[in-house]
N, C-alpha and C positions, 0 to 999 in steps of 0.2 A: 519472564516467568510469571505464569499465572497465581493469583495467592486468594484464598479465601477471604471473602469480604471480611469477617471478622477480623483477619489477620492484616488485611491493609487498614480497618478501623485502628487498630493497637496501632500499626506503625506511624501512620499519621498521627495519633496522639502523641507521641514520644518522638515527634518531629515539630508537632505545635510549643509543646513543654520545653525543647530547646528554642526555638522563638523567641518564646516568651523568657527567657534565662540568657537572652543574648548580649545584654545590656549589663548583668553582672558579670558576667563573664570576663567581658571588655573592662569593666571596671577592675575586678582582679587581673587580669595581667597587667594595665597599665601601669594599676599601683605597685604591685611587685617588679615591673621591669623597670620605674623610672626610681624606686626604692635603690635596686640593685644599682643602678647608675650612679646615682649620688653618693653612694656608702664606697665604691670602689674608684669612680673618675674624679668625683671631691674631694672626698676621705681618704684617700689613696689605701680602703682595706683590701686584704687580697681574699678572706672567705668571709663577706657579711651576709650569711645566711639569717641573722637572725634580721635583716631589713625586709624580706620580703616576704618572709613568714613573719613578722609584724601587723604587713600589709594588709596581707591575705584573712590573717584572723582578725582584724579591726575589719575589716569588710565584709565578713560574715556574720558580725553579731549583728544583731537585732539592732534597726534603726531605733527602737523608740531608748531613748537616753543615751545615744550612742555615745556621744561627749564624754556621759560622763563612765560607760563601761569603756572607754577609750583610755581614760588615764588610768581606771584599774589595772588594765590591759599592762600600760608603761609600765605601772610602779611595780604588780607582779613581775612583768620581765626582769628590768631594777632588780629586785629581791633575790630574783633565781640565780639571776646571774652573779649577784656579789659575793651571795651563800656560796652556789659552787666557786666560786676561783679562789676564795679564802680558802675552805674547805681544800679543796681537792692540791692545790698549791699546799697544802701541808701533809695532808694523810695519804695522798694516792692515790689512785682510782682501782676499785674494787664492787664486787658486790658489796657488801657490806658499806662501804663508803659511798656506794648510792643511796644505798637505802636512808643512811645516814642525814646527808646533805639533800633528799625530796621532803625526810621529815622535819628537819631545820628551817628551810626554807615554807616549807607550809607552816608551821608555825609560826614563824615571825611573820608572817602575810596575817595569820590570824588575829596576832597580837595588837595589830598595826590598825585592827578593825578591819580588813579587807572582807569583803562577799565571795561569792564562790568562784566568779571570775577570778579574779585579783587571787584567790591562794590556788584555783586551778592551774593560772599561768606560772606563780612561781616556781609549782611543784616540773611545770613542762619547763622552761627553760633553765632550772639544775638540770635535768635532765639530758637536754643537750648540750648543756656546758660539760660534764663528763663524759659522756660519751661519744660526740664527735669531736669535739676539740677541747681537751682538758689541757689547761694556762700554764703555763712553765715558769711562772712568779708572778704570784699576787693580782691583783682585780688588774684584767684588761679592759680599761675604758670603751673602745671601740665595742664591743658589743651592746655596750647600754646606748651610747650614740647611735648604731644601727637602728635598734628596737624604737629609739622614737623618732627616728627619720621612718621608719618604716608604716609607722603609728600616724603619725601626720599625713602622711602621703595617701594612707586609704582615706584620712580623715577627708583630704582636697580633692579626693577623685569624686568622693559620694555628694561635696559639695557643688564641685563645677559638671559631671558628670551623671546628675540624678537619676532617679526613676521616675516615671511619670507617676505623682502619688493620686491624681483621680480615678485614672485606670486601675491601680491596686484597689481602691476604694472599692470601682463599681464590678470588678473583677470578682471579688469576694463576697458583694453581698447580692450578687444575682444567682448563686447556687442556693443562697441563705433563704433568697422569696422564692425562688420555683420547689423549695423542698416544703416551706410553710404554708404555700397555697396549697401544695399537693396532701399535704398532712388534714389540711381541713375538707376538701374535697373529698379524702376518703372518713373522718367522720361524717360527714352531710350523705354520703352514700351509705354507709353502714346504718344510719338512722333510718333511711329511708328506705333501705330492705330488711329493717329488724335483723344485722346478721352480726351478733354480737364476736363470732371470729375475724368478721372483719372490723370492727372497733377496736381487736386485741391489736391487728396489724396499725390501725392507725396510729391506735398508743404507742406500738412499739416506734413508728415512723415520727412519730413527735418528740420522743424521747431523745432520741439518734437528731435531733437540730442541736445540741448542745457544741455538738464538736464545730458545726458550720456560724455559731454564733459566735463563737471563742476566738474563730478564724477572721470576720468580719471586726470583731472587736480589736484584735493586734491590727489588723492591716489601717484599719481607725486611726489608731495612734502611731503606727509607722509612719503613713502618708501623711499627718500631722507635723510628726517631727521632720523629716525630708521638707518640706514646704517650709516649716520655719526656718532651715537654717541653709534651703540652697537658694541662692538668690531666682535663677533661671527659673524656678519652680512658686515663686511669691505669688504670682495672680491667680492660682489656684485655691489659697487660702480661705477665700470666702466663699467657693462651693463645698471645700473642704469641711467648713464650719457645719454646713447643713449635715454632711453627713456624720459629723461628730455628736451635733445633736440627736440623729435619729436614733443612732447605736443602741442607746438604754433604752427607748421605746419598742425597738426591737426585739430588743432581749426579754423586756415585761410580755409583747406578744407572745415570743414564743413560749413563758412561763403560763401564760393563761391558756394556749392553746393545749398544754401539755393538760392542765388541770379539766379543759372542756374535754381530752378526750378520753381522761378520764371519769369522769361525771356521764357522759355516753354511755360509754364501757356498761356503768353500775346500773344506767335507767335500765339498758337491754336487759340485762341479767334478771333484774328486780321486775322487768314485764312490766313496766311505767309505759303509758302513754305519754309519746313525743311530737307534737303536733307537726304536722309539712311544713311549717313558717319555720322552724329552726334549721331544718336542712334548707332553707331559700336564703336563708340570714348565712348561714355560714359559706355559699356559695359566693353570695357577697363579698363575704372579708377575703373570700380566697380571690377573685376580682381588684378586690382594693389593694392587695399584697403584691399581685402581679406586676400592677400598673402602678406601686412605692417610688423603684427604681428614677422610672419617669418623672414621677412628680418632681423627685429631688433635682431632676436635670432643668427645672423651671424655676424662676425666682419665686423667694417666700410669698410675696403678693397675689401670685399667680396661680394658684394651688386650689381651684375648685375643681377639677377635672374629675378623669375617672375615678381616679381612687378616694379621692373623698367621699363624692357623693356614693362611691358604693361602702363605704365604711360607715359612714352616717347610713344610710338604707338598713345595712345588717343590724343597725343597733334598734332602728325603727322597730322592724319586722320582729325582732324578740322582744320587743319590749308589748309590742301587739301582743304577742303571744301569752307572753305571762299577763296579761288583762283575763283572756279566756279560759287559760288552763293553771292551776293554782298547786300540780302535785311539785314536791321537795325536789326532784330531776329537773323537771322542766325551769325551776326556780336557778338552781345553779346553772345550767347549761346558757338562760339568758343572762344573767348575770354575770358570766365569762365572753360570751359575744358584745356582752356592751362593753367589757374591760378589754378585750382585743381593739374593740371600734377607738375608744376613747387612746388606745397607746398609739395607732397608728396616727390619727389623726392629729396628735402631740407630735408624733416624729413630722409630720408635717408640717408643723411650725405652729401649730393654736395651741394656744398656754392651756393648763388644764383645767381653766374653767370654762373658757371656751369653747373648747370640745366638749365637756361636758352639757352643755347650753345646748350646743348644734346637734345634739345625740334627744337631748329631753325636746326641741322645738321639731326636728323630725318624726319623733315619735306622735306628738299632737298632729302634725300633719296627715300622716298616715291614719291615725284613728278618724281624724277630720273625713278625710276623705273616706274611708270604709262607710259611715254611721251617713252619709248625703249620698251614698250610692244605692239605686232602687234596690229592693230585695231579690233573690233570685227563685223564679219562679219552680216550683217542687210540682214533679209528675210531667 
């Protein structure tokens, strides 16, 4: 059957998205199926539900601290379940008696100092202590035994069973530069046709990286933690480091880019002259941002390539600029291209004075060269 190209785009997407989802997947069942194993061929329980619902929700939190939202995870379950079978073992099960024994048991979660994990879990596992299987006397052990067999077993799957944490890395931060170069590419065109509606669009495109930075940023520290603690996954560790470092320089970029496009926005508005060297500078950075990715896939020694020297150039070319043209626009707009050159070039491993040196000796270059170039002849 025939289907509209857009409608095989969708479906191919939501076929890549399992793909890429294939690998937890696998990891949740295995952990819930070999939980269920052990709590029933072991154990000899006959309904240990709460092992692989254990499982499941220790393999769906968030890698970064996992360890330690894994024992909240426990001690919540612990709680829930001791509150219900005291509880319900004496009063019954009822509305009222639920209501009861979720507010009991989140309480003592809170008192205990738990976070929001640790008293979210207690308040769910009362819950399923009354209402699927309420105790016929007093705390039935086997549940709390399930819950941290269950809790262990996601723990060993995420360990022996990882994710590839470089791929999450570069996964996440290649929407983060094709959306930053794109963001600056449309102020260097907006300047460059005077068209202050389109600056409004850049701003608003600059603003909207916040959610793809935040994204870059957790998967940072995901793939972090998965590296430190699954073995298979250790020699990753020192690319991983590069991209740990870049994260925050990234984040300062996208914070200056947000301010250059608004600094744009106000020249347009206010009828400032902006000379064509800031849209060639900013063209640059969005160059340098493209070719980030890459860099980070080359060792720190090795890091002169594209994106340096266009990140250095960007900062040259404004820095030209404001020699020639001295209005308060043109002053901030190059003082945000040198502060994007100067983060980038940090994410790439030169300490910040560094960069800062390689921004000021490029600049002398470039004026070098302009001021030993014959004049151009007029008429």
């Amino acid at each position: 059957m025939f289907l509209p190209p857009n409608r095989q785009m969708r479906i191919q997407s939501r076929l890549d998205d399992v793909r890429r989802a294939a690998l937890p997947i696998a990891q949740a069942s295995l952990a819930a199926g070999v939980a269920w194993l052990i709590a029933t061929d072991v154990f000899g329980h006959q309904r240990p539900f709460f092992a692989p619902i254990s499982a499941i929700i220790c393999l769906g939190a968030t890698y970064v601290e996992r360890g330690r939202r894994t024992v909240e995870l426990m001690i919540g379950v612990t709680l829930g379940i001791a509150v219900g079978d005291l509880l319900i073992a004496g009063i019954g099960v009822g509305t009222w008696q639920l209501m009861l024994v979720i507010a009991l048991a989140m309480a003592t979660a809170v008192f205990v100092g738990g976070g929001p994990i640790l008293v979210t879990q207690a308040a769910v596992s009362a819950i399923l202590v009354v209402t699927l299987q309420p105790p016929d006397q007093g705390i039935y052990w086997g549940r709390m035994i399930d819950a941290f067999t269950g809790g262990l077993l996601g723990i060993a799957v995420s360990i022996l069973l990882p994710v590839d944490p470089l791929a999450l890395a570069r996964r996440t931060v290649r929407p983060l530069l094709d959306e930053l170069a794109g963001a600056l590419d449309d102020v260097a065109d907006a300047l460059d046709a005077n068209d202050a509606t389109g600056a409004e669009r850049a701003l608003a495109r600059a603003r909207a990286l916040d959610d793809k930075a935040g994204a870059f940023h957790h998967a940072v520290l995901a793939a972090g933690e998965t590296a430190r603690i699954a073995p298979p996954r250790w020699r990753t560790r020192g690319q991983l480091a590069q991209y740990a470092h870049a994260d925050p320089q990234l984040d300062n970029a996208v914070r200056n880019t947000r301010v250059l496009a608004r600094g744009a926005l106000r020249a347009l508005q206010l009828g400032d002259h902006v000379p064509p060297g800031i849209g060639h500078a900013l063209r640059d950075l969005a160059t340098a941002v493209r070719d980030f990715d890459a860099a980070l896939a080359t060792s720190p020694d090795d890091r002169s390539g594209v994106a340096r020297t266009a990140a250095v150039r960007a900062a040259a070319r404004a820095t030209l600029v404001l020699e020639r043209t001295g209005n308060l626009s043109v002053s901030v707009l190059v003082g945000q291209v040198r502060s994007t050159a100067v983060d980038l070039l940090r994410g790439l491993g030169l300490d910040g004075d560094d960069a800062r040196a390689a921004v000021r000796a490029a600049a002398r270059e470039v004026a070098t060269e302009e001021l030993a170039a014959p004049p151009e002849r007029v008429g």
